[in-house]
N, C-alpha and C positions, 0 to 999 in steps of 0.2 A: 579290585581296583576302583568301580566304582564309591565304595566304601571310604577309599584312599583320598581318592578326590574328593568328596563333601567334608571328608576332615580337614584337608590343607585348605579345602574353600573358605573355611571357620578361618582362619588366620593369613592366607596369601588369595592373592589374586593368581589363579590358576587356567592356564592355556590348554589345551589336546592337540594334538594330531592325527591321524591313522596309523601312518607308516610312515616307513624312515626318510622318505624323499616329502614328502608333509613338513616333517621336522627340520630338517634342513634350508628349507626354503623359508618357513618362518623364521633362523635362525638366522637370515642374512638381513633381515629387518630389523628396525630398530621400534622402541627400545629393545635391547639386548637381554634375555630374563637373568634372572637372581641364580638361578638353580636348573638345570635339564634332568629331568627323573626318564633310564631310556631301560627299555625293555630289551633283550637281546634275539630275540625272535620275533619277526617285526615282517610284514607284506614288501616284496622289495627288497632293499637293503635294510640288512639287519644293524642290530646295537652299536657291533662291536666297527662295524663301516661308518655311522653316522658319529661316533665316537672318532674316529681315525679321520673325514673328513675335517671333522669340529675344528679338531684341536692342529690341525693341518694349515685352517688359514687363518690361525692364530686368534680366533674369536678366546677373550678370552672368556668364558661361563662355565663354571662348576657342574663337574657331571657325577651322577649317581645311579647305577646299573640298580635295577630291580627285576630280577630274572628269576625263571625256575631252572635254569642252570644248576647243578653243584659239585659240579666240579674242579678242582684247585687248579688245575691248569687253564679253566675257564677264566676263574677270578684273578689268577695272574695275569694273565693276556687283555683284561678288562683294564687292572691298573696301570700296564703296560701302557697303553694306550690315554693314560693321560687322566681317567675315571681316579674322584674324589673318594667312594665309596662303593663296597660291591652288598649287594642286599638277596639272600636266599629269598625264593617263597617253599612254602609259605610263609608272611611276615608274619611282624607281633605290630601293631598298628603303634601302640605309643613308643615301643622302639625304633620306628622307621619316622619318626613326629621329630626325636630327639635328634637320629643322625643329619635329618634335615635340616632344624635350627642350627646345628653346630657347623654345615657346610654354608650356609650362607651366614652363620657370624663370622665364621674363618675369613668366604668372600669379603665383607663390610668391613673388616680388621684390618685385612688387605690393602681394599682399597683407600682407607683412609692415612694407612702407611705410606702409600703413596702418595696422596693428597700432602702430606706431614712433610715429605722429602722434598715435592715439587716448591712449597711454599720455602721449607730452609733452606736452596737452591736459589731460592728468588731473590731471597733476604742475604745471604750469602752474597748473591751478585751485585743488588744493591749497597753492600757493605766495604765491598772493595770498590764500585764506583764513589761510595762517597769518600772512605777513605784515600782513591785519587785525586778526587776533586778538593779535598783539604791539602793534601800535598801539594796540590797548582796552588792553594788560598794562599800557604804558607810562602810556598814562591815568591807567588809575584809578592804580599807582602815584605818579604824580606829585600825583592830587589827594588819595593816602591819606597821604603824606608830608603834605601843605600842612594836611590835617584837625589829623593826630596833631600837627604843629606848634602849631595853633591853641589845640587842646587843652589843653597843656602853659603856653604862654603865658598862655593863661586862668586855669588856675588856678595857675598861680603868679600873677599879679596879684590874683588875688581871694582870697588863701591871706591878706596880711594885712590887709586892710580884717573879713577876717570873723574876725582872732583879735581883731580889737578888738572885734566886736559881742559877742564870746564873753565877753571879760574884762570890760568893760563890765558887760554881765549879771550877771555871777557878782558884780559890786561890787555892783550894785544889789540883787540878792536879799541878799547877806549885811548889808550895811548899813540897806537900810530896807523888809527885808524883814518884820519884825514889825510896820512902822507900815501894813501892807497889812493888807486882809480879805482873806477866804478867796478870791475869785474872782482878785484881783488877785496875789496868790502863785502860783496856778497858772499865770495867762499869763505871769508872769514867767516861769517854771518852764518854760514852753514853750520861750519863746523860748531861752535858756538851751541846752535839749535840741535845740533845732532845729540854734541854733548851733556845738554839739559834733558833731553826727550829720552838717551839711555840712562842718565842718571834715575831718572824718576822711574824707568822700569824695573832697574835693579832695586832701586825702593820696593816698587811694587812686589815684586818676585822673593824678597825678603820677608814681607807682610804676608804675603800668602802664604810661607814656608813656616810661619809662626803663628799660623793658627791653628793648625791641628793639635800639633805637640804643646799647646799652652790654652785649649778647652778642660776645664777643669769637669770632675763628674757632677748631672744636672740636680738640683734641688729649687725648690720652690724660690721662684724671682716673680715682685713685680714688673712686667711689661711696662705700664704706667711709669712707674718710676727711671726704666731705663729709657725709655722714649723722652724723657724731658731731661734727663743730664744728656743724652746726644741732643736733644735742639738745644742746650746753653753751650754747648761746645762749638755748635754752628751758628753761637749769637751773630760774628761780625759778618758776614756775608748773608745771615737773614737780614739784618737793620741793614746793611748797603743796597739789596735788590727787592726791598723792603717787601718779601713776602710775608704772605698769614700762614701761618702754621696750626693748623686745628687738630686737636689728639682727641678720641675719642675714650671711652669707656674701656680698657687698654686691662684684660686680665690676668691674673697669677700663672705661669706656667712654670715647667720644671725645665732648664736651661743653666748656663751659667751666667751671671750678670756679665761682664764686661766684654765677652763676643756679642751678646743681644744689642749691647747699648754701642759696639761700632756697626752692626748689622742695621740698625735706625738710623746711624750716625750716617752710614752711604749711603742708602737711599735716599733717606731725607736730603741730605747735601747733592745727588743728581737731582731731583728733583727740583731744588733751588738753581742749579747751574745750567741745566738746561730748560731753563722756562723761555717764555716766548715775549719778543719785546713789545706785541701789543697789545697784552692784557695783564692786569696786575697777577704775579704768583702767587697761588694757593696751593697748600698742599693739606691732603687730608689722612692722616692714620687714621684705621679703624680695626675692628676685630668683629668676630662673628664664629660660634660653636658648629662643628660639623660633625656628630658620632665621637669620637674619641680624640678629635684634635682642636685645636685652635686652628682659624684662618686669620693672618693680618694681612691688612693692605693699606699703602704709600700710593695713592692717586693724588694724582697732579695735571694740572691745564699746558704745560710746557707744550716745547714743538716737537715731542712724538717722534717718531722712525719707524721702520720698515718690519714691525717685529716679523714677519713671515718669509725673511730672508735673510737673516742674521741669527747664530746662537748667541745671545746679546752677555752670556755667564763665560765664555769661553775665555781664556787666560788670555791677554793682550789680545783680546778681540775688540779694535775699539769702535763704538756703536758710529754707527752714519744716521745722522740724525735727518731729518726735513729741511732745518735749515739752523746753521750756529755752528757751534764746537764740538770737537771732538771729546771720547773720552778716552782714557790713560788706557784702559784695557784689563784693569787690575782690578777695580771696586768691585764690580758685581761679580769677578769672580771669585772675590774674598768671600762677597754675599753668598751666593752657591755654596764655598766648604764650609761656611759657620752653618748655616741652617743644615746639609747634611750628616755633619759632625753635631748637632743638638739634633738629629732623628727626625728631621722635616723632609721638607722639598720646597722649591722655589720655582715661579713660572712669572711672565711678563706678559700684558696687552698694550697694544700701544697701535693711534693710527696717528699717522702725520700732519701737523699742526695742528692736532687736537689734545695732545695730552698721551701720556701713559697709567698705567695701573701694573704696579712690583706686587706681587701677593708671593706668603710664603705661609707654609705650617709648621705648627710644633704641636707636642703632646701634648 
């Protein structure tokens, strides 16, 4: 045995014990060994006991009888008992070398059978979670399509029954507007306002329903060039509130032209609409590289608002400024779906009566 042991010393890291209750108590420790080589005559409990504990509370390690037993009812009662291999003495040394490796290749086999199952299992259930979660994607896309359809439908059918209640109104106040008293001018008046203020929603709610389904796929646009056919678009209300307009260094990106140049087209235009009446307006585009994106920014001196109390992108959210006009509620949420429809994000700073900064990115 000693013999035994400096040969597996050559190749494994090798333990001993005395006796059977030795072995057992090391075997509730971890780590757990590769192999148990157990003798069946043993001080205490013998082989065939620490064999029958073993495999009793399920540890699971490969066991190998090496007895001078020889008899067959011994070595049946050995494998009976759960034992890998039953070994006569006297051995042949490179014979009992081989049944070794091959009970701990068997174990490694094993275990990595296992290892193989727990991972396809894993993958497996990651498999069916994604393919849930495409099912929901599909979902809700199909019922976000049938919505934004509805939408769009809507108001275009309702777009001109209310330009009549509009013009209607507008007949009635100009024409028998004077034969009213004071209370009945105002409701006229209302309604009038009501019906301008819905009309231009359903505008807006129309414009928003037409940009997704009309972003074409991105290729190389100048920025520069789309930033300046939106500020000639906004010539007559730049020369009326006679702002400067300053663009910067404005580069190539991959986009589609004609949502980028309304995306400059609304900012720039709040910008101009909400300035402050006692400083002259300026507004400044600029851009700057960050890792794999462009950043643009539309800073302006205007009179600013609350950005930390308003999602200022929100559909008919219309911004509450410091002090002036309101807005429609519709632009910057146009802005939001073109930028994230061209693969950006958009964010705002803004303190009051000092000014805002609209920054957004692309690729």
């Amino acid at each position: 045995c000693l013999v035994l042991e400096d040969l597996l010393q050559a190749c494994y890291e090798v333990e001993t014990a005395t006796d059977g209750a030795a072995a057992l108590s090391r075997l509730e420790r971890e780590p757990v060994p590769d192999l148990v080589l157990l003798d069946v005559v043993m001080p205490g409990l013998d082989g065939f006991e620490v064999c029958r504990r073993l495999h009793f509370h399920s540890r699971d390690v490969p066991v190998i009888f090496l007895t001078g037993l020889d008899s067959p009812r011994d070595e049946e009662y050995g494998l009976s008992l759960g034992a890998d291999d039953f070994i006569h003495k006297p051995f042949v040394v490179p014979l009992v070398l081989a049944r070794v490796r091959n009970v701990i290749g068997r174990r490694e086999s094993a275990l990595r059978q296992r290892q193989i199952a727990v991972i396809e299992a894993r993958l497996a259930e990651q498999q069916r979670v994604a393919d849930a979660m495409q099912a929901v994607i599909e979902r809700l896309t199909v019922m976000n399509t049938e919505l934004e359809r509805f939408a769009f439908v809507a108001a275009h059918d309702l777009r001109e029954p209310l330009r009549s209640v509009a013009s209607f109104a507008q007949l009635l106040e100009r024409h028998l507007g004077n034969s009213l008293d004071q209370t009945g001018r105002d409701y006229l008046h209302y309604v009038v306002e009501g019906a301008r203020r819905m009309h231009e929603m359903i505008g807006g709610l129309l414009a928003y329903s037409y940009v997704t389904s009309n972003v074409g796929p991105p290729a190389p646009v100048s920025a520069l060039a789309a930033c300046r056919v939106a500020v000639e678009s906004l010539e007559s209300i730049i020369r009326d509130s006679r702002a400067e307009i300053v663009i910067g260094d404005l580069p190539e990106v991959r986009a589609d032209e004609l949502p980028l140049m309304q995306l400059f087209q609304n900012l720039i235009g709040n910008a101009v609409k909400f300035r402050s009446a006692g400083r002259p307006c300026r507004v400044e585009v600029t851009a700057r590289r960050e890792a794999e994106e462009w950043i643009f920014s539309v800073a302006d001196n205007g009179i600013g608002f609350e950005s930390a109390e308003q999602d200022v992108f929100e559909l008919f959210r219309r911004v509450r400024p410091h002090d002036g006009p309101t807005g429609s509620g519709v632009g910057l949420a146009i802005c939001k779906r073109i930028v994230q429809t061209l693969g950006g994000r958009i964010w705002a700073e803004s303190r009051p009566g000092e000014g805002s900064v609209f920054s957004f990115s692309l690729p």
